[in-house]
VMD Tcl script that builds the backbone (N, CA, C; Angstrom):
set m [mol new atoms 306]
animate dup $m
set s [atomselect $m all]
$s set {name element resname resid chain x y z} {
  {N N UNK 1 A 124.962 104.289 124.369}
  {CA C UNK 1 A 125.096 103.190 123.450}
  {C C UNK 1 A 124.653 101.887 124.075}
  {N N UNK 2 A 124.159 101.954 125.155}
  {CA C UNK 2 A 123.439 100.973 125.885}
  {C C UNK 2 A 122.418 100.263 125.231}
  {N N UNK 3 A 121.436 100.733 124.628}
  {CA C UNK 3 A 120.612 100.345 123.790}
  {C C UNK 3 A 120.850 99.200 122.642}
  {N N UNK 4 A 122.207 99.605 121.760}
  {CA C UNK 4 A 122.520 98.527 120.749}
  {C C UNK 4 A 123.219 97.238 121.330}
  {N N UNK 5 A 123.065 97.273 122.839}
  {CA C UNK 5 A 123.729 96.238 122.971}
  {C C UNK 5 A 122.518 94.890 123.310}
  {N N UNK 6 A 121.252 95.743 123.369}
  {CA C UNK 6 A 119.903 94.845 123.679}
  {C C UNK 6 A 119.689 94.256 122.115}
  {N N UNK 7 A 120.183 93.252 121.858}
  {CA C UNK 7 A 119.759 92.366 120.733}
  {C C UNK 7 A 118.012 92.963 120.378}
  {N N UNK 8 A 117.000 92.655 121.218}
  {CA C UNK 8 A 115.389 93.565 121.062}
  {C C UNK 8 A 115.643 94.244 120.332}
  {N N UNK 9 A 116.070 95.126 120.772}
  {CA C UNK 9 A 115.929 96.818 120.141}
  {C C UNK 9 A 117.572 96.800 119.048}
  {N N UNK 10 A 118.109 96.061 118.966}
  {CA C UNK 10 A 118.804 95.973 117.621}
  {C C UNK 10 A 117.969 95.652 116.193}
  {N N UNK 11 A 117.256 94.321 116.683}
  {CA C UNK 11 A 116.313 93.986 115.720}
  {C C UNK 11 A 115.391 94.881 115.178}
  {N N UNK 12 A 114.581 95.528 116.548}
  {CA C UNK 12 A 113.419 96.627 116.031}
  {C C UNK 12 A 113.997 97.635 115.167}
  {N N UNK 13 A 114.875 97.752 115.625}
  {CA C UNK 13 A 116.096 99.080 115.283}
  {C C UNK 13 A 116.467 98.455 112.975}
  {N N UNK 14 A 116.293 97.763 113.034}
  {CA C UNK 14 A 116.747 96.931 111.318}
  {C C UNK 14 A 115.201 97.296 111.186}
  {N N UNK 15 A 114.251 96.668 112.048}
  {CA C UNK 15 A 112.939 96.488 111.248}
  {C C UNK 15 A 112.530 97.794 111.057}
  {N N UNK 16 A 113.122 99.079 112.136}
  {CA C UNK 16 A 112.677 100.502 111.449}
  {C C UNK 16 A 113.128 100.584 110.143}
  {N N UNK 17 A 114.839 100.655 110.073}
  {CA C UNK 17 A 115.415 101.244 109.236}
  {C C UNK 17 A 114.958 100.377 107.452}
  {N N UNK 18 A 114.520 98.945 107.553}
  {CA C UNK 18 A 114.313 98.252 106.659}
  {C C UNK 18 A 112.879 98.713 105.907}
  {N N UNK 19 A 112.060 98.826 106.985}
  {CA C UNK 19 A 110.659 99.257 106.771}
  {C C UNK 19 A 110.595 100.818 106.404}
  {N N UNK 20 A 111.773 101.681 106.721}
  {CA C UNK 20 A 111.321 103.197 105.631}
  {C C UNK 20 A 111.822 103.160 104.430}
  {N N UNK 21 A 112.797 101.817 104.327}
  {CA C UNK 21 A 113.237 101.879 103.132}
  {C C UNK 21 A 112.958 101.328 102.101}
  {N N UNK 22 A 111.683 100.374 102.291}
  {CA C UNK 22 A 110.621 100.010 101.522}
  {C C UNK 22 A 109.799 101.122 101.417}
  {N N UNK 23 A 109.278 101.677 102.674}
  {CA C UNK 23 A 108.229 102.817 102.291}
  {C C UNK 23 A 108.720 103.958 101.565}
  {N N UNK 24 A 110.252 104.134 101.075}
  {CA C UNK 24 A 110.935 104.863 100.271}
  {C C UNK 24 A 111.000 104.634 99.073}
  {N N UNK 25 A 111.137 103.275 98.450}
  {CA C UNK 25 A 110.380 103.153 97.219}
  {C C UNK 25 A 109.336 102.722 96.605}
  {N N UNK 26 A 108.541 102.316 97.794}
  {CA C UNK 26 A 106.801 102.050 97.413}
  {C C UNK 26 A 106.481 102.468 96.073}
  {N N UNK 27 A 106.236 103.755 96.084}
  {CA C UNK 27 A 105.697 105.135 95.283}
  {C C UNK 27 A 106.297 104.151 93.747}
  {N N UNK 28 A 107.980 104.519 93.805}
  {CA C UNK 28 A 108.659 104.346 92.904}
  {C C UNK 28 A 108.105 102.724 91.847}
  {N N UNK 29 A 108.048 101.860 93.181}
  {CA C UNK 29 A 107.523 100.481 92.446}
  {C C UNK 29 A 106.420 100.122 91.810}
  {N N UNK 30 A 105.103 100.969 92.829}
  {CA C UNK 30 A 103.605 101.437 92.219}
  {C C UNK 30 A 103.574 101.636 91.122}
  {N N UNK 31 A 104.344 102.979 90.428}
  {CA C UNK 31 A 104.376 104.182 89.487}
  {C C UNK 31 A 105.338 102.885 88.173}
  {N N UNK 32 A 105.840 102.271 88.484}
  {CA C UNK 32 A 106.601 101.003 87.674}
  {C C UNK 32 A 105.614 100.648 87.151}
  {N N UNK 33 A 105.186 99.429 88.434}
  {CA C UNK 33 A 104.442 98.544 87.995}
  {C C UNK 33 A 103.103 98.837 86.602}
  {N N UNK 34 A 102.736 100.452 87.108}
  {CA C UNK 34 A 102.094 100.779 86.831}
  {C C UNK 34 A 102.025 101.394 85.292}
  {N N UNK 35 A 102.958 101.590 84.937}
  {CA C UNK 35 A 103.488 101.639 83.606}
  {C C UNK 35 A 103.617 100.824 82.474}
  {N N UNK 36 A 103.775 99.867 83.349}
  {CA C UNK 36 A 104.227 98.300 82.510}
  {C C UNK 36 A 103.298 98.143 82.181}
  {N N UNK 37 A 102.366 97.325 83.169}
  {CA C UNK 37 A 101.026 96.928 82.592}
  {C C UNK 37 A 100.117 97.945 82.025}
  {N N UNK 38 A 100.410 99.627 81.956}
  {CA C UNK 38 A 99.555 99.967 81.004}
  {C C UNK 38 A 100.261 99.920 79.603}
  {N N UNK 39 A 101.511 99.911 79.336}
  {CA C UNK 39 A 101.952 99.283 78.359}
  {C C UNK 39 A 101.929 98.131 77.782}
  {N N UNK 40 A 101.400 97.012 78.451}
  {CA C UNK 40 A 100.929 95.647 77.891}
  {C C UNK 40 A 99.869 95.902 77.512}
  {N N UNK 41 A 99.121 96.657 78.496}
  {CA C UNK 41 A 97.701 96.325 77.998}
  {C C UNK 41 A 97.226 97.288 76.667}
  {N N UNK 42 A 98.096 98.478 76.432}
  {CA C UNK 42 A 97.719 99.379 75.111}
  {C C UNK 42 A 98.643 98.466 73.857}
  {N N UNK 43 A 99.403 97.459 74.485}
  {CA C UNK 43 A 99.968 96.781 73.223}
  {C C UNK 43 A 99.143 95.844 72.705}
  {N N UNK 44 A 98.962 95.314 74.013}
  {CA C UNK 44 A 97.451 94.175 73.526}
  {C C UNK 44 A 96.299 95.114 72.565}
  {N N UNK 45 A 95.830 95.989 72.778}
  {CA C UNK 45 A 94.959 96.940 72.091}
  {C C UNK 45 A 95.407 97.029 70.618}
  {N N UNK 46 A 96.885 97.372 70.807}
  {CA C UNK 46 A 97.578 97.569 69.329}
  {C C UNK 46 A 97.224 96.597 68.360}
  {N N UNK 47 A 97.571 95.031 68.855}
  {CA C UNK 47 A 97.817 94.071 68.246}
  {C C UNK 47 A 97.035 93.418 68.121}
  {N N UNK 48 A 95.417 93.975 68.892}
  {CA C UNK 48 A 94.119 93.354 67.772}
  {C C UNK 48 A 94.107 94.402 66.635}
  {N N UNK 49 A 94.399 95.714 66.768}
  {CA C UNK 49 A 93.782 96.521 66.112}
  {C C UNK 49 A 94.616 96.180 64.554}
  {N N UNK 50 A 96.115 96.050 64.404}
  {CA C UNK 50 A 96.934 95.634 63.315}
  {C C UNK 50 A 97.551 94.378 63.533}
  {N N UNK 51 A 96.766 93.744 63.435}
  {CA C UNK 51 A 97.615 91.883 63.510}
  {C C UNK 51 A 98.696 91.265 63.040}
  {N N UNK 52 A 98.777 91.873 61.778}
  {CA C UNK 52 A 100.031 91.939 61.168}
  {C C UNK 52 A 100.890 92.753 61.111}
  {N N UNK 53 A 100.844 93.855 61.429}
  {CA C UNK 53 A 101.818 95.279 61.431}
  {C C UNK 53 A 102.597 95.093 62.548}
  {N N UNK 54 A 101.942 95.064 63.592}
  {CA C UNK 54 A 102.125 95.318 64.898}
  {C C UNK 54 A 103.464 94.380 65.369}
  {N N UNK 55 A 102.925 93.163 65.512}
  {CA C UNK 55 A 103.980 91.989 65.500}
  {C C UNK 55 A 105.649 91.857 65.197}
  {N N UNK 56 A 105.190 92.529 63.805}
  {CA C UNK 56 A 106.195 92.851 63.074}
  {C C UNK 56 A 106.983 94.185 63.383}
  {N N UNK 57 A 106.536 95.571 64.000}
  {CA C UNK 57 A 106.719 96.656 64.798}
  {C C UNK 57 A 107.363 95.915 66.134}
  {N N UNK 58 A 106.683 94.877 67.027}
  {CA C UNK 58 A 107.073 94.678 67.770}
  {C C UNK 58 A 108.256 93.697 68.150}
  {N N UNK 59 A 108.993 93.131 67.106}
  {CA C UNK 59 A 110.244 92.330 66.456}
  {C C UNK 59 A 110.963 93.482 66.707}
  {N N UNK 60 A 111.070 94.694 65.936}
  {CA C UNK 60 A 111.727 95.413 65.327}
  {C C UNK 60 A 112.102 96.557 67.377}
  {N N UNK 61 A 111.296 96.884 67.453}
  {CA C UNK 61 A 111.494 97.896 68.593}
  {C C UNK 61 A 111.360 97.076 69.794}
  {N N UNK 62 A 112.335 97.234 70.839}
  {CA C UNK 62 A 112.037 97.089 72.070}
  {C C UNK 62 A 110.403 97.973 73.024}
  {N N UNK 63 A 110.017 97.226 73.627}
  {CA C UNK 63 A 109.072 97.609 74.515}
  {C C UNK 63 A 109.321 99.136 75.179}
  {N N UNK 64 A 110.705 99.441 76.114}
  {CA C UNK 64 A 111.011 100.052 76.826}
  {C C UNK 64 A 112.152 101.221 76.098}
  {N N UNK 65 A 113.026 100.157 75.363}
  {CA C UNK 65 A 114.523 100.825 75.331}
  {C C UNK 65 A 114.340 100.225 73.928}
  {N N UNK 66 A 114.616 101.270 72.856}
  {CA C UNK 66 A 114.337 101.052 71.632}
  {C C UNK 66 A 116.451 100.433 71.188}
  {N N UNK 67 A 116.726 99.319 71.960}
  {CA C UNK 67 A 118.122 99.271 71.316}
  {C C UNK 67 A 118.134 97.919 69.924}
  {N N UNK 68 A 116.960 97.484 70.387}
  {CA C UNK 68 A 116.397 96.663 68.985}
  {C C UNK 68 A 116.635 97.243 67.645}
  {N N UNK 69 A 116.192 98.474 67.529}
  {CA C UNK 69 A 116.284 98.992 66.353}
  {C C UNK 69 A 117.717 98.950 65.499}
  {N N UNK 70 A 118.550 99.197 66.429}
  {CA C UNK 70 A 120.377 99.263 65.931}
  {C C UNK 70 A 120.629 97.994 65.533}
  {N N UNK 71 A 120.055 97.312 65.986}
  {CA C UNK 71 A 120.698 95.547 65.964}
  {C C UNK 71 A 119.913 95.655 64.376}
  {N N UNK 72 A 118.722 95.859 64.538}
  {CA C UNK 72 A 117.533 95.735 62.896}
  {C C UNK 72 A 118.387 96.222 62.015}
  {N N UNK 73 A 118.424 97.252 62.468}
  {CA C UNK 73 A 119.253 98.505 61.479}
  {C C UNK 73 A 120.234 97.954 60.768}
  {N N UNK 74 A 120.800 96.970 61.339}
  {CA C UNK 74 A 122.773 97.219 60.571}
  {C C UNK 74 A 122.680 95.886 60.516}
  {N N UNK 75 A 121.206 94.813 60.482}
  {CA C UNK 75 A 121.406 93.931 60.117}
  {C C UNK 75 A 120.883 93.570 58.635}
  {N N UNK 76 A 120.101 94.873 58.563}
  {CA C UNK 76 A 119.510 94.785 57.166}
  {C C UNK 76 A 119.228 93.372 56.376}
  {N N UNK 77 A 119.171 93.254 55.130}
  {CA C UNK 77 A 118.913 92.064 54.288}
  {C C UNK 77 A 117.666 91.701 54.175}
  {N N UNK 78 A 116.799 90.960 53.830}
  {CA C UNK 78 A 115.376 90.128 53.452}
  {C C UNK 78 A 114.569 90.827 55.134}
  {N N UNK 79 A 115.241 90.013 55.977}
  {CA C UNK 79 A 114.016 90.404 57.214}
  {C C UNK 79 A 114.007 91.557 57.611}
  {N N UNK 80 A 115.237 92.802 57.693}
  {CA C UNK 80 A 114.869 93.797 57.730}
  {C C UNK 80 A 113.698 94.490 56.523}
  {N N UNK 81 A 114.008 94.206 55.411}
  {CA C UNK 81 A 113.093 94.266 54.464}
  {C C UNK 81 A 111.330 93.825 54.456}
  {N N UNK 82 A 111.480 92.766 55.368}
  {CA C UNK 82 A 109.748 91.934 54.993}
  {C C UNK 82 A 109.466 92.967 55.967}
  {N N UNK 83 A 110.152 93.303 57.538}
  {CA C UNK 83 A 109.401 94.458 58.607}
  {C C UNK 83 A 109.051 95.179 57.734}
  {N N UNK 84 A 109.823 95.972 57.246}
  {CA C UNK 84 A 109.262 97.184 57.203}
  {C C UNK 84 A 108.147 97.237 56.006}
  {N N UNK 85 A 108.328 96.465 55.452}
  {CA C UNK 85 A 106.883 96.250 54.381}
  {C C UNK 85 A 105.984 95.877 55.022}
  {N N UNK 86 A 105.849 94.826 56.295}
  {CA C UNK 86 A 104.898 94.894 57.357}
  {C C UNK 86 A 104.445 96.029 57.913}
  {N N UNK 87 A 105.244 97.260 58.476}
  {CA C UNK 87 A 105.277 98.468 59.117}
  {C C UNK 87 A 104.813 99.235 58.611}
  {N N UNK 88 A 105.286 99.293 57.405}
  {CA C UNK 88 A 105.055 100.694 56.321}
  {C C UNK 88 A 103.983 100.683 55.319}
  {N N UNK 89 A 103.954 99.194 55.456}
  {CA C UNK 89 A 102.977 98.878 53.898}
  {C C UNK 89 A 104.112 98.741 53.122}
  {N N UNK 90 A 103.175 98.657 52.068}
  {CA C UNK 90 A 103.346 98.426 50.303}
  {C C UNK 90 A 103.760 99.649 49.579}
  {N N UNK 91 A 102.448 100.746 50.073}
  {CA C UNK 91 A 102.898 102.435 49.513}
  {C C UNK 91 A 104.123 103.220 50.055}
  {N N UNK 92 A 104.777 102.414 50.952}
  {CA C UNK 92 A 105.919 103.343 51.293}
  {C C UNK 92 A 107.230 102.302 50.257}
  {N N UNK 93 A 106.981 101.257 49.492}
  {CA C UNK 93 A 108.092 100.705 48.653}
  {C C UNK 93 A 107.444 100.700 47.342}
  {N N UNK 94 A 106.235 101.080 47.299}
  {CA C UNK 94 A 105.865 101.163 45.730}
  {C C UNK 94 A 105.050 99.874 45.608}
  {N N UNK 95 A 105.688 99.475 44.153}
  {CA C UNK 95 A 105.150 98.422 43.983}
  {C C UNK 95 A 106.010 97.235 44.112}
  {N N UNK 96 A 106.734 97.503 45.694}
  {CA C UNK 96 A 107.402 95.857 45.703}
  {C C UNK 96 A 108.929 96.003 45.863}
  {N N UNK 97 A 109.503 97.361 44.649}
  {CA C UNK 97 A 110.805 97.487 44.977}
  {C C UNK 97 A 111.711 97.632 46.365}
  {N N UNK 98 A 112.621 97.165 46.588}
  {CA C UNK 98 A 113.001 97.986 48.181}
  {C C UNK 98 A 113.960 99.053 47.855}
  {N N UNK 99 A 114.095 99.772 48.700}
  {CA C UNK 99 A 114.261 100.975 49.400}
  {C C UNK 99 A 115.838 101.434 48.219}
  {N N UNK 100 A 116.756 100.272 48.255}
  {CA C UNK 100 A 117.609 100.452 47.213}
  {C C UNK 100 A 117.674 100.444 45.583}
  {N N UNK 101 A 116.558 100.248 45.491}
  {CA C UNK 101 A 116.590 100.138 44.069}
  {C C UNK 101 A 115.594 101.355 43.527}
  {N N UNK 102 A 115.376 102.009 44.344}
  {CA C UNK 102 A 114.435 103.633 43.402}
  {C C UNK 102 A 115.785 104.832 43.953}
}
mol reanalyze $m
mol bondsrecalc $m
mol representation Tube
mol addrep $m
């Protein structure tokens, strides 16, 4: 136990144990990062492709963790209503009615 008492080799001794434990989740942070931004960037794709849909999809759902939807859900009234006529269109309410009245 001679060794931990050399302040040196205490330090080196952190900078091992600190440094595998970055190189332990490298991978993990890569494979993140890497997710995210291909998820921005296929949203960006989305949201030229439907300018108006999308927006309105993207109010409604979380990015990652869809817990948006519950909050939408049970808040119902007018803005739950204009989404999903954004989302769905027109042909999924007819001509205009909502969802309660057919």
């Amino acid at each position: 136990m001679k060794f931990l008492a050399d302040p040196l080799l205490q330090l080196n001794a952190l900078g091992v144990y600190f440094g595998s434990v970055v190189l332990l989740f490298l991978p993990a942070l890569a494979l993140s990062l890497l997710f995210f931004c291909s998820t921005k960037f296929t949203e960006a794709i989305t949201k030229k492709k439907y300018p108006v849909a999308y927006p309105a999809y993207q109010e409604r759902v979380g990015m990652f963790l869809p817990f948006k939807v519950l909050f939408t859900e049970r808040a119902g009234g007018k803005d739950k209503e204009r989404m999903d006529k954004l989302i769905w269109g027109e042909f999924f309410y007819g001509d205009g009615a909502s969802k309660k009245e057919k």
